[in-house]
C-alpha positions as CSV (number, residue, x, y, z in Angstrom):
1,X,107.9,99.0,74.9
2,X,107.9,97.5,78.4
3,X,104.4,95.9,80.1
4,X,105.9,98.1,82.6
5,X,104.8,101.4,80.1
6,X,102.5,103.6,81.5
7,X,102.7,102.0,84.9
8,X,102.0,103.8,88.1
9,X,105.5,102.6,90.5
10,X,105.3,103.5,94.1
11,X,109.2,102.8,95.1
12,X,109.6,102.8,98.7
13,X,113.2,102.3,99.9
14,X,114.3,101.5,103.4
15,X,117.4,101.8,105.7
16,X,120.0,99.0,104.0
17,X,123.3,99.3,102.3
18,X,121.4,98.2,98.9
19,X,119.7,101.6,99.0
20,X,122.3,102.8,96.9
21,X,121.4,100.6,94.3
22,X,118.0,102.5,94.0
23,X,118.8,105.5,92.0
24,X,119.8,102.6,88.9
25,X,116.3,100.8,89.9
26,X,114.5,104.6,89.3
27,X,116.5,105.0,85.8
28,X,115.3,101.4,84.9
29,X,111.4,101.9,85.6
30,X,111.6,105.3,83.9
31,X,113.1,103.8,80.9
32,X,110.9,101.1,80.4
33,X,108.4,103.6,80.5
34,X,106.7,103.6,84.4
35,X,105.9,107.1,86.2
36,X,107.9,106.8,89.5
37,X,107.2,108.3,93.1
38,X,109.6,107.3,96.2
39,X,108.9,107.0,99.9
40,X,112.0,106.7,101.9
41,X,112.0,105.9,105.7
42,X,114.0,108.4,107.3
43,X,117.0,106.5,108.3
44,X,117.5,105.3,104.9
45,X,118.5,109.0,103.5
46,X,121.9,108.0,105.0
47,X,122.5,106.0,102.2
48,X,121.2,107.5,99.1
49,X,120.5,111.3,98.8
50,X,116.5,112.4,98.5
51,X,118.1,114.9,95.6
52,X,119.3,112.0,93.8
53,X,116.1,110.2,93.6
54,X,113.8,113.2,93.2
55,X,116.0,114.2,90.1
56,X,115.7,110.6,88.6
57,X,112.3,110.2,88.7
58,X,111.4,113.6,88.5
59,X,109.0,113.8,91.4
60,X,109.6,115.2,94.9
61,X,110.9,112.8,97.2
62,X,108.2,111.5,100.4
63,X,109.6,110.7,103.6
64,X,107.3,112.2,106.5
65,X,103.5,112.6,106.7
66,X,103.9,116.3,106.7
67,X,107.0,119.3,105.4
68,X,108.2,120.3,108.6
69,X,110.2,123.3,106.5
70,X,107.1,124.6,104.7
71,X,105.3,127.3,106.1
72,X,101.9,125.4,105.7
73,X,103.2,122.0,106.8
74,X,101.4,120.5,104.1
75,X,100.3,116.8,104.4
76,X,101.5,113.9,102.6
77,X,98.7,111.8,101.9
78,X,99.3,108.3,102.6
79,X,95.6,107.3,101.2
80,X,96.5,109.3,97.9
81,X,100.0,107.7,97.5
82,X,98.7,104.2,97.9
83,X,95.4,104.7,95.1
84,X,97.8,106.4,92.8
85,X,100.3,103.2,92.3
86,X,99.6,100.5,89.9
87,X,102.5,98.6,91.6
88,X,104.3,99.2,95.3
89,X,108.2,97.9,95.1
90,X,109.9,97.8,98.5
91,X,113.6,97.7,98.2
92,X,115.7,97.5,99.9
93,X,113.5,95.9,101.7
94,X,115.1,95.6,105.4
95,X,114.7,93.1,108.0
96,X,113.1,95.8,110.2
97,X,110.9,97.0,107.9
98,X,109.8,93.2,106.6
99,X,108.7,92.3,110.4
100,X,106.7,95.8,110.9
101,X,104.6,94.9,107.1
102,X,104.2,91.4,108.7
103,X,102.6,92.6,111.9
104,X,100.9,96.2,111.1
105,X,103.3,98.4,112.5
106,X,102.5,101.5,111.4
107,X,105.5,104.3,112.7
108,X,106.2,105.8,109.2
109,X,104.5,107.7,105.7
110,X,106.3,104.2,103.6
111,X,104.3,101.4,106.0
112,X,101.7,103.5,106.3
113,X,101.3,104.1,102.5
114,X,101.6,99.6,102.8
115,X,98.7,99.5,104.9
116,X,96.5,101.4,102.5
117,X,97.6,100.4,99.1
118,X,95.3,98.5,96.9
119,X,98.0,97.3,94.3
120,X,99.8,94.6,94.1
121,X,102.9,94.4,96.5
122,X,106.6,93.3,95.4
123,X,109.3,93.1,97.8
124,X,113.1,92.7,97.5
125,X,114.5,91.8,101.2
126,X,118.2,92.9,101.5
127,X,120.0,91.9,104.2
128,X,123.0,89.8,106.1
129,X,123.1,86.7,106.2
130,X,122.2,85.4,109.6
131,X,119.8,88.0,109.5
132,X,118.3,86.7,106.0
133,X,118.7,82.7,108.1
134,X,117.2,83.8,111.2
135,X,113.7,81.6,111.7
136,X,111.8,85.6,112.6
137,X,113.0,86.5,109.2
138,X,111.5,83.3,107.5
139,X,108.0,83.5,109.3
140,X,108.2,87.4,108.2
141,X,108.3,86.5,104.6
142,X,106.4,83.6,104.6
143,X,103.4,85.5,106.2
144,X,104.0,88.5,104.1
145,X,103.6,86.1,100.8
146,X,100.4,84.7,102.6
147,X,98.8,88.5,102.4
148,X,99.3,88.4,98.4
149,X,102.6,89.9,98.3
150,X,105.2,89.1,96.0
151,X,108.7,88.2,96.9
152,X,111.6,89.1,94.3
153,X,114.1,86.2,95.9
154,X,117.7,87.8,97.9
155,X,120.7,86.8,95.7
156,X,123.7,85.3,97.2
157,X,127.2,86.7,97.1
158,X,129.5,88.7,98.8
159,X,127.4,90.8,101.8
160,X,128.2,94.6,103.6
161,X,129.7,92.2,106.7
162,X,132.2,90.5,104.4
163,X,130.7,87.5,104.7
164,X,129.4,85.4,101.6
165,X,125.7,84.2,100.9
166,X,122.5,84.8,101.0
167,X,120.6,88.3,101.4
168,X,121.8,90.5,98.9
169,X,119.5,92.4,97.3
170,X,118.5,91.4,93.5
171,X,120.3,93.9,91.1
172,X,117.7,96.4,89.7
173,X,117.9,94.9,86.4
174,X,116.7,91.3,88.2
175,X,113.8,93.1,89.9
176,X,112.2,95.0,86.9
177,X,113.0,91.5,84.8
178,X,111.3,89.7,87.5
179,X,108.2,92.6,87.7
180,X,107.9,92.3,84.1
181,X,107.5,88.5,83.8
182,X,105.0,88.8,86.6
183,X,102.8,90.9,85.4
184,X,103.1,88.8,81.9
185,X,102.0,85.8,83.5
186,X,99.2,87.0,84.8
187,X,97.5,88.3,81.7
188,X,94.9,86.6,79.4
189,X,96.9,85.7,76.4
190,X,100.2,85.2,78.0
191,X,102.2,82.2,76.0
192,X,99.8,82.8,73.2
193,X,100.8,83.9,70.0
194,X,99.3,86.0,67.5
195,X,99.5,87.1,63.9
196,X,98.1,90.1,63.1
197,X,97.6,91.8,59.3
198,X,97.4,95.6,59.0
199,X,97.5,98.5,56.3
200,X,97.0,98.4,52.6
201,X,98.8,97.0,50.0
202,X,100.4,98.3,46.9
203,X,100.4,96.8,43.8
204,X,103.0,98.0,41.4
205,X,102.2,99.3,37.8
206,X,105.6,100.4,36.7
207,X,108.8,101.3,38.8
208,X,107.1,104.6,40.2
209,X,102.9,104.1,40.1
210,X,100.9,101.4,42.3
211,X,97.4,100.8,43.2
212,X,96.6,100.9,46.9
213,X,93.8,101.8,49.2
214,X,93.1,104.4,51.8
215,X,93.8,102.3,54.8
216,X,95.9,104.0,57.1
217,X,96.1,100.6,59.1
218,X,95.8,102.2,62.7
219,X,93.4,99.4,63.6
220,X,96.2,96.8,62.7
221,X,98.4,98.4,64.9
222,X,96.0,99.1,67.9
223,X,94.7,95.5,67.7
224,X,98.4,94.2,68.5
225,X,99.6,97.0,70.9
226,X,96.4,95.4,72.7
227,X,97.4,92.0,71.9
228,X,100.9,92.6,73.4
229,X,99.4,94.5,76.7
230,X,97.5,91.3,77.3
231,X,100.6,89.1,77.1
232,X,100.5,87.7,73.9
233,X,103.8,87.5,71.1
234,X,102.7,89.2,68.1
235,X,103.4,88.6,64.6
236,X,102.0,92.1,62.8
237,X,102.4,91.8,59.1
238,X,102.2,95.6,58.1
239,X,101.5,97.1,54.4
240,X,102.6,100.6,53.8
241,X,101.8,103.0,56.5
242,X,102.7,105.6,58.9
243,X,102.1,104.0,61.8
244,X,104.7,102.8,64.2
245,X,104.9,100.6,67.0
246,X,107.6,99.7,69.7
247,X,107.3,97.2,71.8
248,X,109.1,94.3,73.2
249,X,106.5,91.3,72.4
250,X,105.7,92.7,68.8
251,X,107.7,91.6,66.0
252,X,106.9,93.6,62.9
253,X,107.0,92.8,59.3
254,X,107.0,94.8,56.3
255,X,105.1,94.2,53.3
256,X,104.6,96.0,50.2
257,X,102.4,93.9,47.8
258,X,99.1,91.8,48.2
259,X,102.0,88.3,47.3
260,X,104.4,90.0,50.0
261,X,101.5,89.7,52.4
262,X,100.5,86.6,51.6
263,X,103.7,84.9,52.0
264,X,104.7,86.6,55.2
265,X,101.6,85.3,57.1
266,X,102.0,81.7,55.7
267,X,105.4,82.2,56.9
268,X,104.1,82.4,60.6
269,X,100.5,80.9,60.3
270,X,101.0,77.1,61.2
271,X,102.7,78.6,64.6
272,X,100.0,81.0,66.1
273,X,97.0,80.4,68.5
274,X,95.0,83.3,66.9
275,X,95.3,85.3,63.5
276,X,93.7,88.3,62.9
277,X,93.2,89.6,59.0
278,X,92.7,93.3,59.4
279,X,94.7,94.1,56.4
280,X,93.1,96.2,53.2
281,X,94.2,93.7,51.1
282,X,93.9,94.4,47.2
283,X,91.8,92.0,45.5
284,X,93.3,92.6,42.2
285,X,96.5,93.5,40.9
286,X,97.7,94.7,37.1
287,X,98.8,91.5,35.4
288,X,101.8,92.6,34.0
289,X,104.5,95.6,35.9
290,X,106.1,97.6,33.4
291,X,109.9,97.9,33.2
292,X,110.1,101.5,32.7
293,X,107.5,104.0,33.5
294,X,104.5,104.8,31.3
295,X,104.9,107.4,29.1
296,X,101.2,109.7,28.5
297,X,100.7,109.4,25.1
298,X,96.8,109.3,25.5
299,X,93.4,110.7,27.3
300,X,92.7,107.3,28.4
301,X,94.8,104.3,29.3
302,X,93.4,100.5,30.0
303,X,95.2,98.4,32.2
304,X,94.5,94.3,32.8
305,X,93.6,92.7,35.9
306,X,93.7,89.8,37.8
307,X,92.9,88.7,41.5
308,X,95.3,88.8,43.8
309,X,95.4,85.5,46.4
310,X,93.2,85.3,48.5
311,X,94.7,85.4,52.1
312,X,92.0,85.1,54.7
313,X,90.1,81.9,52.7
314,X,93.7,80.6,52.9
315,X,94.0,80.3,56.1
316,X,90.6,79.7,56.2
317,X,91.3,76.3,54.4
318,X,94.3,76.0,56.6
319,X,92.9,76.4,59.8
320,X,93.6,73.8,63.0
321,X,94.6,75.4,66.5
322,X,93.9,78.7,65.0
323,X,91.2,81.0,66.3
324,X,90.7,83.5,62.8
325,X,88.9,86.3,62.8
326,X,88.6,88.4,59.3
327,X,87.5,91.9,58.9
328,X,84.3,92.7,56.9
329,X,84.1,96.4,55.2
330,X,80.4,97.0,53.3
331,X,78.7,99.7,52.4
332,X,75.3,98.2,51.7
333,X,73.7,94.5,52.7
334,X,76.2,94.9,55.7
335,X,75.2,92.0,58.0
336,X,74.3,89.5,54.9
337,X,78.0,90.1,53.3
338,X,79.8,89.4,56.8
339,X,78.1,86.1,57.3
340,X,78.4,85.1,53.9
341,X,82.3,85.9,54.3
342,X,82.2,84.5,57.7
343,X,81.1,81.0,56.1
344,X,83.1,80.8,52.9
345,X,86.4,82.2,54.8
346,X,85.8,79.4,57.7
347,X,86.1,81.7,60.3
348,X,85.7,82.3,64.4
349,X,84.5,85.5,64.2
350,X,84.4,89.0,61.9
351,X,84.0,92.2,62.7
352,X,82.2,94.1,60.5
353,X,82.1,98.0,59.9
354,X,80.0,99.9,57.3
355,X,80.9,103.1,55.5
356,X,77.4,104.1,55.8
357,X,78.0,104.6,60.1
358,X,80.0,108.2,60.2
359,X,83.5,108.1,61.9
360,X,84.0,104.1,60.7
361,X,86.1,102.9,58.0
362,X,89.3,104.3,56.8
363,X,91.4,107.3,57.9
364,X,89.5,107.8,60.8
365,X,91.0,107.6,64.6
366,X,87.5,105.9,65.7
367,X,85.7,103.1,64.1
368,X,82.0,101.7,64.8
369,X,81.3,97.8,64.8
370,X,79.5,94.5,64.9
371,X,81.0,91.1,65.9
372,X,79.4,88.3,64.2
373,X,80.9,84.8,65.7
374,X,80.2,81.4,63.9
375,X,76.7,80.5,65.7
376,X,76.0,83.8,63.6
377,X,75.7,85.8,67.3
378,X,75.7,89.7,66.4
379,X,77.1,92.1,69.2
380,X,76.8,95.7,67.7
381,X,79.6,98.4,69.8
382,X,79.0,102.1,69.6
383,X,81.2,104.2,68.0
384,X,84.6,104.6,69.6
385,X,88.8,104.7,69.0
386,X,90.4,102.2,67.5
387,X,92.0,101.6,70.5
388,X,89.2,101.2,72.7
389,X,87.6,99.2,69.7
390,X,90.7,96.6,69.5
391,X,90.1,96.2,73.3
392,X,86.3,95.2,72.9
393,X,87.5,92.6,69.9
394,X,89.9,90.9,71.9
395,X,87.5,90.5,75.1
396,X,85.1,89.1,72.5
397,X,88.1,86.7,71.5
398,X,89.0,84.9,74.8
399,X,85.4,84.8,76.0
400,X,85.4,82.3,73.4
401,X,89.0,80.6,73.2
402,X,88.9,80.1,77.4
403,X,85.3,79.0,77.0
């Protein structure tokens, strides 16, 4: 999953050769996951089709501030265009079109849409050469980076005119690239990595019976799609479960058994900036696996025990650049037990949820918690997803790790 997923893209395309290029700009943003609407100055329809863009991204097509065909004439709403986008792209973005963003000009729906955006502004000039040399054009883009807008750089090569340099438009793949790594830089945790633990574990009995747990391990998985949205690499270490997740700064790992887990996050655990243990780990395990599966021969069967290692105190004991939070789950004593596991586990911070609050714990889609951090501070959330609750434990987190 791109950063780009779920995006808001205002494409507005101007009267340049490159204009063709946009209908493979369109596919890109759709595929990485963006809703896309187009404004298109009116000249530039001689180069690329409104049919062609309206098809690809599935939305009509703007190009005047009202339908001259429609019986009612009906409006298009500059305002409303420019609130909806998350992100306005201008490209080709024409020499004409650069100087009239510079200086307010305001004769058509795609700068007038400009003037009353509120998103962030990226711009891809296309152009010829001497047009891309020409000292206008270099005070047009220099003021149009001093408003907050975002240049994606003209490639050089071979140009409409036949000449050779400067001014070409970057290939769509460049400019979504380029949006991407933006946006990425910008976030909270970007260049951060994080491991993340999630799920149960089974532990084997005999070739077809286990021990396990009723985590379903959505909180895992929410805590690193948020992880991911704020910039970070993550590392999720996953038990059984049906959850999925796909996304292109998430590497995930499958584990089976409580020994599985704990190798797979010592694997990773020296390299991380933060490490989060919200795995259902078992804490014991049958000390021997049968070969072959256990015949019933009687009403009762007894089978040995032993503890399982213990993978948060590891790290715990481990611990240098990492920021480690553990999860606490009690049913009674609630606040007592986290600290106590918050001291002997030598961690940041824990999150504790009770079974005793209704809609927390396992299986549930929402989940109701207290963050304890190391100066024993308590901040108590009301009940809410697990999405919305992996959002309000990573704010916690880099409150403290920018502090």
């Amino acid at each position: 999953m791109s950063v780009l997923s779920g995006k808001n893209v205002l494409l507005g395309v101007t009267a340049g050769i490159a204009a063709y290029k946009t209908a493979h700009l369109v596919r890109l943003f759709i595929k990485a996951g963006a809703k896309v609407q187009v404004i298109m100055t009116p000249a530039s329809k001689d180069f690329v089709t409104p049919l062609t863009l309206s098809t690809l991204s599935k939305n009509p097509v703007h190009s005047t501030f009202y339908n001259k065909d429609e019986e009612n004439e009906l409006w298009n709403n500059h305002v409303d265009l420019g609130l909806w986008a998350d992100l306005f792209v201008v490209a080709p973005a024409t020499a004409n079109t650069l100087s009239k963003m510079a200086n307010g000009t305001c004769d058509n729906l795609l700068l007038a849409t400009y003037l009353s955006a509120k998103s962030k502004v990226y711009f891809a000039p296309a152009m010829d050469l001497d047009m891309y040399k020409h000292p206008s054009t270099k005070n047009t883009l220099e003021k149009l980076q001093s408003f907050g807008n975002v240049m994606i750089p003209a490639e050089s090569g071979e140009l409409a005119s036949g000449l050779v340099g400067e001014g070409r438009m970057a290939e769509p793949t460049t400019i979504v690239s380029f949006i991407e790594q933006d946006i990425l830089s910008s976030l909270p945790l970007h260049g951060k990595k994080v491991l993340i633990t999630a799920g149960p574990t089974y532990e084997a009995i005999d070739p077809v019976r286990f021990i396990g747990n009723h985590s379903s391990g959505k909180m895992g998985f929410e805590l690193a799609k948020c992880a991911a949205n704020l910039g970070a690499h993550v590392i999720l270490v996953t038990g059984p479960t049906n959850e999925r997740v796909q996304h292109a700064l998430i590497k995930v790992v499958d584990v089976v058994s409580a020994q599985d887990m704990y190798d797979a996050t010592h694997t990773y655990y020296n390299e991380v900036d933060i490490a989060i243990a919200a795995a259902a780990v078992a804490d014991y395990k049958p000390s021997k696996i049968e070969d072959q599966k256990i015949k019933k021969k009687s009403d009762a069967m007894s089978l040995e025990m032993v503890k399982t290692k213990d993978i948060l105190a590891s790290m715990g004991a481990m611990k240098k650049q990492q920021f480690l939070v553990g999860f606490a789950l009690e049913t009674m004593n609630e606040i007592e037990n986290a600290i106590g596991k918050l001291e002997r586990k030598n961690l940041d911070l824990i999150v504790l949820n009770s079974l005793q609050d209704k809609g927390a714990g396992f299986k549930n889609a929402t989940n109701k918690i207290t963050i304890i951090d190391a100066s024993k501070e308590q901040i108590g959330f009301a009940l809410k997803s697990k999405a919305e609750v992996a959002v309000d434990i990573f704010n916690e987190i880099i409150k403290r790790i920018h502090a």
